[in-house]
VOPAGU-2260 file (C-alpha; in pm, 1 decimal, decimal comma):
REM VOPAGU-2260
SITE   aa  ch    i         X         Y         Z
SITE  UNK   A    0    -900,1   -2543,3   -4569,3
SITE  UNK   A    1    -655,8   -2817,2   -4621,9
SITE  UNK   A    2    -674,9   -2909,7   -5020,2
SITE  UNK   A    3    -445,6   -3066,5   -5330,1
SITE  UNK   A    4    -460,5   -3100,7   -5667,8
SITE  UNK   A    5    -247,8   -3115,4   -5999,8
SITE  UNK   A    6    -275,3   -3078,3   -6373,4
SITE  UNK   A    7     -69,7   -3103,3   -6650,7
SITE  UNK   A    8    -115,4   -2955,2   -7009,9
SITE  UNK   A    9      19,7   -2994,7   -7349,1
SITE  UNK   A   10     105,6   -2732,2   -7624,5
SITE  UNK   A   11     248,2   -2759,4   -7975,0
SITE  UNK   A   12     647,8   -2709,9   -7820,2
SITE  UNK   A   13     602,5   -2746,3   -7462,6
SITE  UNK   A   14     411,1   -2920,9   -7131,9
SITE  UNK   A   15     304,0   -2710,7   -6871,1
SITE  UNK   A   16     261,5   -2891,8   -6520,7
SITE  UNK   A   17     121,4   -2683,9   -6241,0
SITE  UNK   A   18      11,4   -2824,6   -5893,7
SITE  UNK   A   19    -158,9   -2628,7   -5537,4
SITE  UNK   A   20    -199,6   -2711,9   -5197,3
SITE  UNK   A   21    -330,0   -2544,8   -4896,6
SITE  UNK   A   22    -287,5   -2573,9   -4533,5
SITE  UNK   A   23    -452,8   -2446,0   -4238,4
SITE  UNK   A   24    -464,0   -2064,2   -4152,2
SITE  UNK   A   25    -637,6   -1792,7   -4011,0
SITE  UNK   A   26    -555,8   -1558,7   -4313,0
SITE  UNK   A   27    -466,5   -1607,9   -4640,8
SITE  UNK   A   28     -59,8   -1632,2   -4737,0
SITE  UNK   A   29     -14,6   -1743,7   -5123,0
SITE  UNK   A   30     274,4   -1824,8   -5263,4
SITE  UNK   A   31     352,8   -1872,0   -5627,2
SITE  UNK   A   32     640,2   -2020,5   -5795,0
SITE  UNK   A   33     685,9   -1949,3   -6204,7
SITE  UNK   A   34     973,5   -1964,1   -6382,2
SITE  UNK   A   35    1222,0   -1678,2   -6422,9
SITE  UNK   A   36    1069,1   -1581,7   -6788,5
SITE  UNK   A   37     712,8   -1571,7   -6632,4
SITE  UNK   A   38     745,9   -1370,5   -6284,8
SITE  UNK   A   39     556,1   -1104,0   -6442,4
SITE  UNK   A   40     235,0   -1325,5   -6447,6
SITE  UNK   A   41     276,1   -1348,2   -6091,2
SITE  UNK   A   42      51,8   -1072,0   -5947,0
SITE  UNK   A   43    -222,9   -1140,9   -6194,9
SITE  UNK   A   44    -251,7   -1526,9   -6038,3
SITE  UNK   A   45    -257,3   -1426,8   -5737,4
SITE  UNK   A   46    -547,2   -1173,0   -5814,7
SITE  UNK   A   47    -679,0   -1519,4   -5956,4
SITE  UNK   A   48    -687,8   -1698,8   -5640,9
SITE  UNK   A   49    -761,0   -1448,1   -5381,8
SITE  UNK   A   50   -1074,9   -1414,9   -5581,9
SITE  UNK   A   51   -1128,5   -1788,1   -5503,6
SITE  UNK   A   52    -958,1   -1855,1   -5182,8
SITE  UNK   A   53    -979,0   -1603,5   -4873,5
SITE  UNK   A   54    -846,0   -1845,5   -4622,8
SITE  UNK   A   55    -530,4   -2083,0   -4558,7
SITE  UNK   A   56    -165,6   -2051,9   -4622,5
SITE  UNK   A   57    -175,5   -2155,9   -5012,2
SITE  UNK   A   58     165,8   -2296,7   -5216,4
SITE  UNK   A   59     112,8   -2318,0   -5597,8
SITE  UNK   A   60     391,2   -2375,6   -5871,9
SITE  UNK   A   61     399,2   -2421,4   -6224,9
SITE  UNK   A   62     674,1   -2567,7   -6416,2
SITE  UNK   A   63     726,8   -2542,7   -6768,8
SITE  UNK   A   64     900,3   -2814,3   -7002,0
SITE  UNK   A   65    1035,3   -2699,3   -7364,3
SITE  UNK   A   66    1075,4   -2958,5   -7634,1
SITE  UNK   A   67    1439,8   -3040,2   -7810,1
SITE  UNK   A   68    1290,9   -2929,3   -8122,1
SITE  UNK   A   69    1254,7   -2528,6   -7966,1
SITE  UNK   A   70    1458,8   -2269,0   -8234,2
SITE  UNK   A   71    1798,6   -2178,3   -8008,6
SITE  UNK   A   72    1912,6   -1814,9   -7997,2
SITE  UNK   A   73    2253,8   -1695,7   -7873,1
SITE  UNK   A   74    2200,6   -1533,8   -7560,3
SITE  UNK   A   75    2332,7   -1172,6   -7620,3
SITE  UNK   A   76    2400,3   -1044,6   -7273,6
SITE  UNK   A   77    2569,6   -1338,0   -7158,8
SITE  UNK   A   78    2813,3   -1248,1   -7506,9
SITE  UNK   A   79    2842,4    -925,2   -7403,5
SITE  UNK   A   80    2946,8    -996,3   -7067,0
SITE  UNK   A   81    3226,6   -1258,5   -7183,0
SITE  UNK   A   82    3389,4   -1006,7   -7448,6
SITE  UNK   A   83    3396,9    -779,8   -7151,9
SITE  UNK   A   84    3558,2   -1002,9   -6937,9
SITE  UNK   A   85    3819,8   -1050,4   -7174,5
SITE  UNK   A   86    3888,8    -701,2   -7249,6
SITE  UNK   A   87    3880,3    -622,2   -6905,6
SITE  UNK   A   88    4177,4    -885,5   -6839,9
SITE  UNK   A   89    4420,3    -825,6   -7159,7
SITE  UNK   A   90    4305,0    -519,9   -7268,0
SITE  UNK   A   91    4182,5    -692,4   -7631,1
SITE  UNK   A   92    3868,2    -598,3   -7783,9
SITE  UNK   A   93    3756,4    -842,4   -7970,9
SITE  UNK   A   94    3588,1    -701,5   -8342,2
SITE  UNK   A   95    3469,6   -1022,3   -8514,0
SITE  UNK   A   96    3374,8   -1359,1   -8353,8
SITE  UNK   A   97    3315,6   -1689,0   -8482,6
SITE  UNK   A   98    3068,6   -1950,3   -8433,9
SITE  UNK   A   99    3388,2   -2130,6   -8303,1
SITE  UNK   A  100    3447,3   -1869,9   -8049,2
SITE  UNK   A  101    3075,1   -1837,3   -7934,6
SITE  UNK   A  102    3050,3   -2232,6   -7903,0
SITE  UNK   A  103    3297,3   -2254,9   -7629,7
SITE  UNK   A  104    3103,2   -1995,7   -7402,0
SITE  UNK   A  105    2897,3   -2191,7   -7155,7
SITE  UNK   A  106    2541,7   -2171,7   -7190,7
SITE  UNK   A  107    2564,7   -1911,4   -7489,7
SITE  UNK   A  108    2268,6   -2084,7   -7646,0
SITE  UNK   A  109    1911,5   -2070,4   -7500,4
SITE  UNK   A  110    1552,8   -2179,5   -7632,4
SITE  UNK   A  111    1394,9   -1915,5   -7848,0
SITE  UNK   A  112    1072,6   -1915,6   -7625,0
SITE  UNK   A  113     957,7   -1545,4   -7737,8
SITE  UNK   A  114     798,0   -1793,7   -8053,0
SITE  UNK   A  115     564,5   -1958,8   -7831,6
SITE  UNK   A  116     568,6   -1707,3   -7548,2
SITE  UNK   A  117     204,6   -1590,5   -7599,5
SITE  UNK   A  118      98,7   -1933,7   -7605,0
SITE  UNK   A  119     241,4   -2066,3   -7299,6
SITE  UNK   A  120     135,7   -1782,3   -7137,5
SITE  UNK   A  121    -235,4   -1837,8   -7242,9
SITE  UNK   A  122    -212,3   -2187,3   -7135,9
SITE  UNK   A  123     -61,6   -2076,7   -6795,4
SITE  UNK   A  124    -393,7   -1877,1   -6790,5
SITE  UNK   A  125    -616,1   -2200,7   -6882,7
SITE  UNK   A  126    -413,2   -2411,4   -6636,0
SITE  UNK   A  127    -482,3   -2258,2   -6360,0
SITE  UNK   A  128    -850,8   -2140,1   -6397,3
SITE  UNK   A  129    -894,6   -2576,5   -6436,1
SITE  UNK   A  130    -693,5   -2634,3   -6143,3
SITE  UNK   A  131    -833,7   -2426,8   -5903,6
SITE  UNK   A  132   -1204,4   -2544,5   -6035,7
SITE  UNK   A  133   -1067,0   -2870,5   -5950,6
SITE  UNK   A  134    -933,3   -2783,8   -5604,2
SITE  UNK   A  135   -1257,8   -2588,9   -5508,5
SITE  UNK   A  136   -1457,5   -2906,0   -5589,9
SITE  UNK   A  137   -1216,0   -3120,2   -5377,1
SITE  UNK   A  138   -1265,3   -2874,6   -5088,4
SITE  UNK   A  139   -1672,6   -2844,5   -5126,4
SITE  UNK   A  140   -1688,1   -3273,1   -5086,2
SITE  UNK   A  141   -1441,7   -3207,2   -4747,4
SITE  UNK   A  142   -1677,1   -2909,8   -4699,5
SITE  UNK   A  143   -1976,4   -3102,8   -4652,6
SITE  UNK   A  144   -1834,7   -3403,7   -4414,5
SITE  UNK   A  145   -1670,8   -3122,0   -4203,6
SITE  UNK   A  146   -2043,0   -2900,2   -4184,0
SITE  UNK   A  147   -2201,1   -3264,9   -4047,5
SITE  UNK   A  148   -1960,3   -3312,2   -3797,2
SITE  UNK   A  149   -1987,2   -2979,2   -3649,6
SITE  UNK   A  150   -2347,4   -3011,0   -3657,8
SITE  UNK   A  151   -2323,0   -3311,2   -3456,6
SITE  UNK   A  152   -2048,1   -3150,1   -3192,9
SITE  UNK   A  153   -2311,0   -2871,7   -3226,8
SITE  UNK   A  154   -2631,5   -3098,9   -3107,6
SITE  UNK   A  155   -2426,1   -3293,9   -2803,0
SITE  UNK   A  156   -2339,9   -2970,5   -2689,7
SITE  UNK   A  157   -2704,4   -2877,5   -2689,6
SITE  UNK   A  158   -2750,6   -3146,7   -2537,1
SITE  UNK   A  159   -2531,8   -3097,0   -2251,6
SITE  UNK   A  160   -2639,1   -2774,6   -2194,2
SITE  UNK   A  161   -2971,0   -2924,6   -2130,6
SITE  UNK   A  162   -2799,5   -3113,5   -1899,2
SITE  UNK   A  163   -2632,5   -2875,0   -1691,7
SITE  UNK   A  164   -2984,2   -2633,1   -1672,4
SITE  UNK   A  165   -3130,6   -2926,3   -1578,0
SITE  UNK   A  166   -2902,8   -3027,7   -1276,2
SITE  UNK   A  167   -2868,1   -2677,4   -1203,2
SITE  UNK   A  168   -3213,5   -2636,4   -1076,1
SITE  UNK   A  169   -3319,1   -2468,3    -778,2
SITE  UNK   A  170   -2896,5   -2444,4    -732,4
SITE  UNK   A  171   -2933,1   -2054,7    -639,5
SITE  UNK   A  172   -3146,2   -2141,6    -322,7
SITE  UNK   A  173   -3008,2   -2467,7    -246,6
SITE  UNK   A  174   -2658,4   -2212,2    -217,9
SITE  UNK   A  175   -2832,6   -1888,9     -55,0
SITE  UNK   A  176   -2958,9   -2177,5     252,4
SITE  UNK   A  177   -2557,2   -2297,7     252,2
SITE  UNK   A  178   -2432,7   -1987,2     270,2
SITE  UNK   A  179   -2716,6   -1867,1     553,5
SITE  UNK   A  180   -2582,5   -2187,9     748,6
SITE  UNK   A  181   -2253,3   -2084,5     738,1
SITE  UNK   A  182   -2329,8   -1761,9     822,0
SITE  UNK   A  183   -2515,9   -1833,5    1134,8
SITE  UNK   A  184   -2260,0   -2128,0    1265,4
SITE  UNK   A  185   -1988,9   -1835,6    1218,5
SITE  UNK   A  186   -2124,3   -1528,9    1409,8
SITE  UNK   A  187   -2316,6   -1802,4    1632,1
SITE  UNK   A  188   -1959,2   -1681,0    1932,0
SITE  UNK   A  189   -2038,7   -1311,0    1849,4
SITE  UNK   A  190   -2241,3   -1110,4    2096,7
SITE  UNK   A  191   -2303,4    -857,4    1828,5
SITE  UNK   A  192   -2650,9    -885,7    1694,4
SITE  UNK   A  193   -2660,3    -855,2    1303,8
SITE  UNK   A  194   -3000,2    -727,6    1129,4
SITE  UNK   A  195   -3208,9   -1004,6     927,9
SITE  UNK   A  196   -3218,2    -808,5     660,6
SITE  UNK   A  197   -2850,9    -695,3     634,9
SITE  UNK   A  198   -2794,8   -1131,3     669,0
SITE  UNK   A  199   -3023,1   -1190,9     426,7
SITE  UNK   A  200   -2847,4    -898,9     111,8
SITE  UNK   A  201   -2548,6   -1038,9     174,6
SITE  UNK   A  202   -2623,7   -1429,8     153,6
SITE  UNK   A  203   -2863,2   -1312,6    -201,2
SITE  UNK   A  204   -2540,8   -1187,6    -339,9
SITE  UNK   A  205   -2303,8   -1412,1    -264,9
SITE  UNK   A  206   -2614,6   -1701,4    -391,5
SITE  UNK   A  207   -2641,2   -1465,1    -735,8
SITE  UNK   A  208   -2249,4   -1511,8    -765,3
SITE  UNK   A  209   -2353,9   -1899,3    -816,1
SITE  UNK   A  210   -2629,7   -1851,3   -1059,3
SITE  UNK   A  211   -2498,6   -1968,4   -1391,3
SITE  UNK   A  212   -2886,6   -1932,5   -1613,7
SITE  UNK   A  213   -2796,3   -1599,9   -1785,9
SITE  UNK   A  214   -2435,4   -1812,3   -1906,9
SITE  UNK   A  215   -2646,2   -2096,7   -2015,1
SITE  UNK   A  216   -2877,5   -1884,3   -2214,1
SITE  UNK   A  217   -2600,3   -1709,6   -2386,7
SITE  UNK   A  218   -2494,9   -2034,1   -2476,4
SITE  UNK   A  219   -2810,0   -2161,4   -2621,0
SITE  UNK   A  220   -2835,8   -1850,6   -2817,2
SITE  UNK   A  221   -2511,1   -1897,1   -2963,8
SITE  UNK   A  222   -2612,9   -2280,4   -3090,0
SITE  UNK   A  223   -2821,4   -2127,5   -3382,4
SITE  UNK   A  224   -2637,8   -1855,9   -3425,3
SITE  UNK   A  225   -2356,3   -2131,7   -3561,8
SITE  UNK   A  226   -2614,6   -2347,4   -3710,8
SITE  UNK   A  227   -2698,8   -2057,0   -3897,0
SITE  UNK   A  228   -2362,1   -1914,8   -4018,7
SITE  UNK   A  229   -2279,8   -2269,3   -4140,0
SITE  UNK   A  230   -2468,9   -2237,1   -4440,5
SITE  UNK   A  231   -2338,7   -1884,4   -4519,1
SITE  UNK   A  232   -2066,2   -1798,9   -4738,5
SITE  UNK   A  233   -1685,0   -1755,0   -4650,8
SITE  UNK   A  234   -1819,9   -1748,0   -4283,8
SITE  UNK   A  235   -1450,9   -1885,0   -4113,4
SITE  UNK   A  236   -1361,9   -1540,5   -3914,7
SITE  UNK   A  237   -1741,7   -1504,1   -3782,7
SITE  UNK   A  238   -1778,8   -1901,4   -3636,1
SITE  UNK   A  239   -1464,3   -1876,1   -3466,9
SITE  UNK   A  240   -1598,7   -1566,6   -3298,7
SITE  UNK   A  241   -1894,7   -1753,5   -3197,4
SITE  UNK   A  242   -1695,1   -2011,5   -3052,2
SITE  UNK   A  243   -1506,1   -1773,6   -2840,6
SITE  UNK   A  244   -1771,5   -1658,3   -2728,1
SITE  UNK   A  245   -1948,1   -2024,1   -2661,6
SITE  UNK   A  246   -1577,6   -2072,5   -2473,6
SITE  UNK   A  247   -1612,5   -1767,7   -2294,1
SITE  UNK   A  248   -1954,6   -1841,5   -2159,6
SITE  UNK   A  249   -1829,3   -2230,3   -2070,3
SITE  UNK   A  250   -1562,1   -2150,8   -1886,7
SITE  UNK   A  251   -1788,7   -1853,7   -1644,7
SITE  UNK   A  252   -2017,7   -2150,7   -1600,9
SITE  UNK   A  253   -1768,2   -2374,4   -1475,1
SITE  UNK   A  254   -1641,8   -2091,9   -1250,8
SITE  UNK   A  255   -1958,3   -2048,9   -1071,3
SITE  UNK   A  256   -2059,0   -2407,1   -1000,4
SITE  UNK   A  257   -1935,7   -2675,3    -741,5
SITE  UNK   A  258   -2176,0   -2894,0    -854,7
SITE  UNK   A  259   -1905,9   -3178,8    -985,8
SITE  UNK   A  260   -2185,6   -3357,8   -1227,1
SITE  UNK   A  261   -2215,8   -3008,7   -1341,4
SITE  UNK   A  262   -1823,3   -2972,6   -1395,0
SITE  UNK   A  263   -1780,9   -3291,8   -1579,7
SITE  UNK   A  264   -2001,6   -3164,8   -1829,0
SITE  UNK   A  265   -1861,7   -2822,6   -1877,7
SITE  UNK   A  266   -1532,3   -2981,9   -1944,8
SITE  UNK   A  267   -1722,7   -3159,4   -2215,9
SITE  UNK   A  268   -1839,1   -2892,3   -2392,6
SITE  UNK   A  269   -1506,9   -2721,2   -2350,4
SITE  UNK   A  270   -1364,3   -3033,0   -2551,4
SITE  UNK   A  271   -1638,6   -2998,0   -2846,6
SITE  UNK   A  272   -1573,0   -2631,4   -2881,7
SITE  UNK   A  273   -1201,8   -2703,4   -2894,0
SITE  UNK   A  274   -1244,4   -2972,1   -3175,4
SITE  UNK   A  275   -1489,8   -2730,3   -3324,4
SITE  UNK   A  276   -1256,0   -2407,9   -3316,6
SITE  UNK   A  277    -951,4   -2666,8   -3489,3
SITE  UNK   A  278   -1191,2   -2791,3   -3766,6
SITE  UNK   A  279   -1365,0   -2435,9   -3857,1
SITE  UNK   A  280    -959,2   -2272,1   -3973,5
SITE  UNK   A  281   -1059,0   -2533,7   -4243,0
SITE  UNK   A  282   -1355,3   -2253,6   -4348,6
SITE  UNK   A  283   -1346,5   -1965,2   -4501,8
C-alpha cells in the first residue's frame, strides 16, 4: 500500500529526522538508509517493519544532526594513515607530533559521538516505533475508502452477472435448434442417410460447448468469497487469487457466447476486475 510519513526528534546534543514511504508491490522490498556509525542497527529495523508491513516496496531513512557544541576527538586511523604516507614517501618516521602538525591534516577532527551514542541510538529506537504507528494509521484511513470501493466494483459486478444469466436463458437450446438447422441445410445434397440419434449427440455437444451457467456460478461463488476476505487480515496474496480466478471464469464466458449484449457485459466485468486487481497490490 502506497503510504508517507515523517518525524523529527530532539535529544540533549543532537536531532534525529527520519521519514518512510511505500509504493506498490507484490512482495515486500525495504530499504533502509542510516548513517555510517549506525549500519549495525540496520537488521534490527528491518525486523521492526517486516513485523508491521508484509507488502510494498518500502524506502525509510534516518538522518542524524550533531550540535557545534559535540566534544571533538582526533580521528586516530586517519593519523595513522597520514604518518604512513609520509614515511612511505621519504622514508621519515615521524616520533612526536604537534597540535600544529595534526591541525593541518584534513578532517583529523571528528564529533565525539561514542558520549551520546547510547542515546541516539535509543531515540533511533523511539523514532521509528512513532513513525511507523503513524504510517499504519495513514494507511488504515486509505484502507477503508479503498475496502468501499471494491465493495462497490464488487456489487456492479454482481450485478452484471445477473445480467448475463439472465440474457443467457434458454441460450443452450436456442443454439442446439441453430446448430440442428445448419446441420440439416448442410447434408440436405448428401444421399447418405445419417441416424437421428447420431444428429442429435453431436448437435447436444456442440450446444454444451455454448453453455456458460457452470462459469457464471463460479463467478457468483467467488463474489463472497472476496467480500469475505476483505475483512480478514493481511489478505493481499489471497484476493488477487480470487480475482484471477473471477478473470479466468470471465474471459471462458465470453469465449462461449455470441450473444453481443452478453459480450458487452463481460468486457465490463473484465474492466472492474482489472481496476480491482490494480487497487488490491495496495493490501496486504
Amino acid at each position: 500500500m502506497t503510504g508517507f510519513a515523517s518525524l523529527s526528534q530532539e535529544g540533549v546534543d543532537f536531532q534525529i529526522q527520519a521519514t518512510i514511504s511505500s509504493v506498490n508491490g507484490k512482495g515486500a522490498q525495504v530499504k533502509v538508509r542510516l548513517p555510517e556509525a549506525y549500519r549495525h542497527l540496520d537488521i534490527p529495523i528491518r525486523k521492526k517493519i517486516a513485523s508491521q508491513i508484509s507488502r510494498g516496496s518500502i524506502n525509510l531513512s534516518v538522518n542524524i544532526h550533531l550540535d557545534n557544541s559535540m566534544p571533538i576527538k582526533i580521528d586516530k586511523s586517519r593519523l595513522t594513515s597520514f604518518l604512513k604516507s609520509i614515511e612511505d614517501a621519504t622514508g621519515y618516521k615521524p616520533t612526536e607530533v604537534s597540535i600544529q602538525d595534526i591541525s593541518v591534516i584534513p578532517d583529523i577532527f571528528i564529533e565525539d559521538i561514542d558520549v551520546v551514542r547510547a542515546d541516539i541510538e535509543l531515540a533511533i529506537d523511539q523514532i521509528i516505533t512513532n513513525l511507523l504507528n503513524d504510517f499504519n494509521q495513514m494507511r488504515t484511513v486509505e484502507g477503508s475508502s479503498l475496502k468501499i470501493n471494491l465493495e462497490s466494483q464488487l456489487s456492479e459486478i454482481k450485478k452484471l452477472v445477473k445480467e448475463i444469466r439472465d440474457l443467457s436463458a434458454g441460450a443452450v437450446e436456442i443454439n442446439m435448434q441453430k446448430i440442428k438447422d445448419r446441420v440439416h441445410n448442410l447434408l440436405s445434397g448428401y444421399d447418405q442417410e445419417i441416424k437421428r440419434e447420431d444428429m442429435l449427440r453431436e448437435v447436444a455437444i456442440l450446444a454444451d460447448k455454448c453453455d456458460i451457467t457452470e462459469e457464471l456460478d463460479r463467478l457468483d461463488a467467488h463474489i463472497p468469497a472476496f467480500q469475505k476476505a476483505l475483512s480478514e487480515g493481511r489478505v493481499g496474496k489471497k484476493l488477487d487469487f480470487i480475482l484471477q480466478e473471477m478473470n479466468r471464469e470471465t474471459n471462458t464466458t465470453g469465449s462461449k457466447t455470441s450473444q453481443v449484449e452478453v459480450s458487452e457485459r463481460v468486457i465490463s466485468i473484465k474492466s472492474l476486475i482489472e481496476a480491482m486487481r490494480e487497487q488490491s497490490l495496495n493490501i496486504e
